[in-house]
C-alpha positions in Angstrom: 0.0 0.0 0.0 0.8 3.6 -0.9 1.8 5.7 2.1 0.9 8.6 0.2 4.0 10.2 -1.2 3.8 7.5 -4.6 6.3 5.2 -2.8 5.9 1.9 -1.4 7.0 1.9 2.2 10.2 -0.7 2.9 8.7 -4.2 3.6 9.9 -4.8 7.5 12.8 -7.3 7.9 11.8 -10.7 7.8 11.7 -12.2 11.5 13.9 -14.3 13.2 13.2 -17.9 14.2 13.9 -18.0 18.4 14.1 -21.5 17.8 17.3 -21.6 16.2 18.9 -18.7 18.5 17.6 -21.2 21.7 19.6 -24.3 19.8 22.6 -22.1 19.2 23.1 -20.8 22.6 22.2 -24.4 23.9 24.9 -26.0 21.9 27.3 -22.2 23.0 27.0 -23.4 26.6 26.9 -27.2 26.1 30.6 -26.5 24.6 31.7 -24.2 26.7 30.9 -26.6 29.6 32.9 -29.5 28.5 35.6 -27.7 27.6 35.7 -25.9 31.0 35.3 -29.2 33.0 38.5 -30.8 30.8 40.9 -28.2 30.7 41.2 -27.2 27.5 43.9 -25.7 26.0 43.8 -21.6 26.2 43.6 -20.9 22.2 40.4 -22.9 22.0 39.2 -21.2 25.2 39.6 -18.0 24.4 38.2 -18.3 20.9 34.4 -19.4 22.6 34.6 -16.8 24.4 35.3 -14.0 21.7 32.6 -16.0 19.7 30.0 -15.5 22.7 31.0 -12.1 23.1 31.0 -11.1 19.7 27.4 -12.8 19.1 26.2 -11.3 22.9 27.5 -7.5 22.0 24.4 -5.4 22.4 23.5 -3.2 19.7 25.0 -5.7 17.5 23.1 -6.2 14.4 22.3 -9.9 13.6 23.4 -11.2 10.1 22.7 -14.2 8.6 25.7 -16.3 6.4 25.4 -16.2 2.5 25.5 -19.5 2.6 22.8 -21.3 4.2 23.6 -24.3 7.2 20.9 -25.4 9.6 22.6 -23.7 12.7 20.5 -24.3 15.7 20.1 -28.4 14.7 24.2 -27.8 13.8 24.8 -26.5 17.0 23.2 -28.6 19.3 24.5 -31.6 17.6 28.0 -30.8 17.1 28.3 -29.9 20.9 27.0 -33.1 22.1 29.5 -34.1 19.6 32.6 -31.9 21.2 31.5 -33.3 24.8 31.8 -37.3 23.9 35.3 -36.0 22.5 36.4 -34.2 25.3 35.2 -36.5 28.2 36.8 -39.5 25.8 40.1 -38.0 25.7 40.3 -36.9 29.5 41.3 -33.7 28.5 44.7 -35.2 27.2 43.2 -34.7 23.0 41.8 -31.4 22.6 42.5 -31.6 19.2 38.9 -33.6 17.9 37.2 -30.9 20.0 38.6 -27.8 18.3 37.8 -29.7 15.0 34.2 -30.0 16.0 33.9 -27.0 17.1 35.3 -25.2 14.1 32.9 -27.2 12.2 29.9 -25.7 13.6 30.5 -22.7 12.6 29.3 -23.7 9.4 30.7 -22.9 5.6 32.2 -19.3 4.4 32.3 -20.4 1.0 29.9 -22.2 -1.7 30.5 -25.6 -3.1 33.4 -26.5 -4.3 33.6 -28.3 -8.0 33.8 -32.0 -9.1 37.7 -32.2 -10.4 37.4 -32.7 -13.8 40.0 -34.9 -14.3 39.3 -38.0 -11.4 36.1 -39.3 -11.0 34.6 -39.7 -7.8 36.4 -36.7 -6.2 35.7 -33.1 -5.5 38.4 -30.1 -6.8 39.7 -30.0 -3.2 42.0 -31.3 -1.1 44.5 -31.2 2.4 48.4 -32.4 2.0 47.3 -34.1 -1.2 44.2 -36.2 0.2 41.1 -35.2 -1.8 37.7 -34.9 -0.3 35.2 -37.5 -2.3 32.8 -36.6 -4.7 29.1 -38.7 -3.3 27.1 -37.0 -5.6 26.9 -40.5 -8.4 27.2 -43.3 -5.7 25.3 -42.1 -2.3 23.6 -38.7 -4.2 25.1 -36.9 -0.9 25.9 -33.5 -2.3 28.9 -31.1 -1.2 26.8 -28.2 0.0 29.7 -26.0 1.1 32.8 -25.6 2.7 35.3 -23.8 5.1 39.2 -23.4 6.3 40.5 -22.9 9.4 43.9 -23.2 11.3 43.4 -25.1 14.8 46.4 -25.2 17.3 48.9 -24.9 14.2 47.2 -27.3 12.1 45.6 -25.8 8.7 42.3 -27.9 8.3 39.8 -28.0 5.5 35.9 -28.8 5.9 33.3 -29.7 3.2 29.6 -30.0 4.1 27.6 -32.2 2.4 23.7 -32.8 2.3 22.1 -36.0 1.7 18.7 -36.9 -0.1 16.5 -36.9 2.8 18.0 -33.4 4.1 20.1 -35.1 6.5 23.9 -33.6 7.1 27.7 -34.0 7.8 31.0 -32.3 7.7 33.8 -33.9 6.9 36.8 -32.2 7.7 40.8 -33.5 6.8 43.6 -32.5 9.6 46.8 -31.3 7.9 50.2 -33.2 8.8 50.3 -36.2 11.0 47.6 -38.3 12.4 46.4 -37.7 15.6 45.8 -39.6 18.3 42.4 -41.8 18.3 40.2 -40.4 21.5 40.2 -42.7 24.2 37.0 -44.4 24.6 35.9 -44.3 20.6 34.3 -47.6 19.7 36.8 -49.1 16.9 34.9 -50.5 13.5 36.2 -52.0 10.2 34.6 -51.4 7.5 35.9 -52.7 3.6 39.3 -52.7 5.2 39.2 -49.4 7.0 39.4 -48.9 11.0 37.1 -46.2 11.8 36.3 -45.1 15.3 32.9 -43.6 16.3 32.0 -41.3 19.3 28.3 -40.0 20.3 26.9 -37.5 22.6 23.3 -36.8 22.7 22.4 -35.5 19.7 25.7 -35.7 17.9 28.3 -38.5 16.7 31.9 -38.0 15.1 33.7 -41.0 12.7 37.7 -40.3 12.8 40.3 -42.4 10.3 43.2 -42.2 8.5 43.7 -41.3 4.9 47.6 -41.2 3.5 48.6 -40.7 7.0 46.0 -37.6 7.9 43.2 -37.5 10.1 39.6 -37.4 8.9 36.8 -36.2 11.1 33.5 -36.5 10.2 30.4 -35.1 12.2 27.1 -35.5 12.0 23.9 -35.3 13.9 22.5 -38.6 15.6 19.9 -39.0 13.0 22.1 -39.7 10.3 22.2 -43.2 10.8 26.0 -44.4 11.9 26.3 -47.4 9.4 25.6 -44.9 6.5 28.7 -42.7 7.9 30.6 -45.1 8.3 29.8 -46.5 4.8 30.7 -42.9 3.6 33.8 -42.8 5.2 35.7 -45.7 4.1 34.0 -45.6 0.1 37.0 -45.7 -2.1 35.4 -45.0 -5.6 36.8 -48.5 -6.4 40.4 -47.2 -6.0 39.7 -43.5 -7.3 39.8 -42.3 -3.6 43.0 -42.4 -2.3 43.5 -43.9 1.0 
């Protein structure tokens, strides 16, 4: 409607969901908690708190990423997820918990592109160890993906969405393997040890490819054996492991 000047007043800004700010802080404080109670190490510390403070700054305008992640489900998950790591390790592997936690942050960038050259595998890849390319077997979908460096080590996460709209990231650790969390539950699966943690609403696969770590997470609805399936697929040789 007209509001009498011949212009169209501004449509108001579309609402927020509560829902997904309540799942957010949830999985903030579910984090936070473990990581208190475990001693971890300062750099991972201090970044939960800048990234409460920053998000808790009044007068701070809310923005949304360009690219879309369900973030409230995310975060919930993936801090049940942190927690089965952290009380796992005994506080002695911080490591899989700053993974997690980076991963929940969702993607900064878009998709990225099927290599040309090598079926089965996406343009991307850590140390040499390309991410897989699900979309002809499994028609799980690279959705997005993200960098980060975590207590010196550069790691690289893709997100991928499955056909019923279910979720994982799968990130790859730079340089050497790191240690398996204490407490994982061990499984082989066409040839390759994987080990599985879960925490309430979350659950994490770790294994080695070429000597790196992998670390997938995903929330408990994804059913384990199709992770696990995912994880140790080799393309019939095209992905290297």
């Amino acid at each position: 409607m007209s509001d009498g000047t011949g212009m169209n007043p501004p449509e108001p800004p579309p609402e927020r969901d509560s829902r997904d700010d309540e799942a957010a802080e949830r999985g903030r404080a579910m984090i936070a908690a473990a990581v208190a109670q475990t001693r971890a190490p300062l750099t991972l510390r201090e970044r939960i708190a800048a990234d409460a403070a920053g998000r808790d700054r009044p007068g701070r305008p809310a923005r949304r990423r360009r690219f879309a992640w369900p973030a409230g489900a995310l975060a919930t998950a993936l801090a049940a997820v942190a927690i089965a790591f952290v009380l796992a390790s005994g506080g002695g592997g911080p490591t899989a918990v700053a993974v997690a936690q980076a991963a929940q942050a969702g993607p900064t960038h878009g998709a990225p592109p099927v290599d040309s050259s090598h079926q089965d595998l996406l343009a991307r890849a850590v140390d040499g160890v390309p991410f897989p390319d699900w979309s002809g077997h499994f028609s799980w979908r690279a959705s997005g993906e993200r960098s980060d460096t975590i207590e010196g080590r550069t790691t690289r996460t893709v997100f991928y969405s499955g056909p019923s709209g279910a979720h994982a990231a799968y990130t790859i650790v730079s340089g050497n393997a790191l240690g398996v969390p204490a407490g994982a539950r061990a499984r082989t699966v066409h040839g390759v040890e994987l080990h599985v943690a879960r925490g309430g609403a979350g659950q994490v696969v770790t294994w080695e490819r070429n000597g790196h770590t992998c670390v997938m997470t995903a929330p408990a609805s994804v059913p384990t054996s199709r992770l696990l399936e995912l994880a140790a697929w080799d393309g019939g040789g095209t992905v290297p492991y």
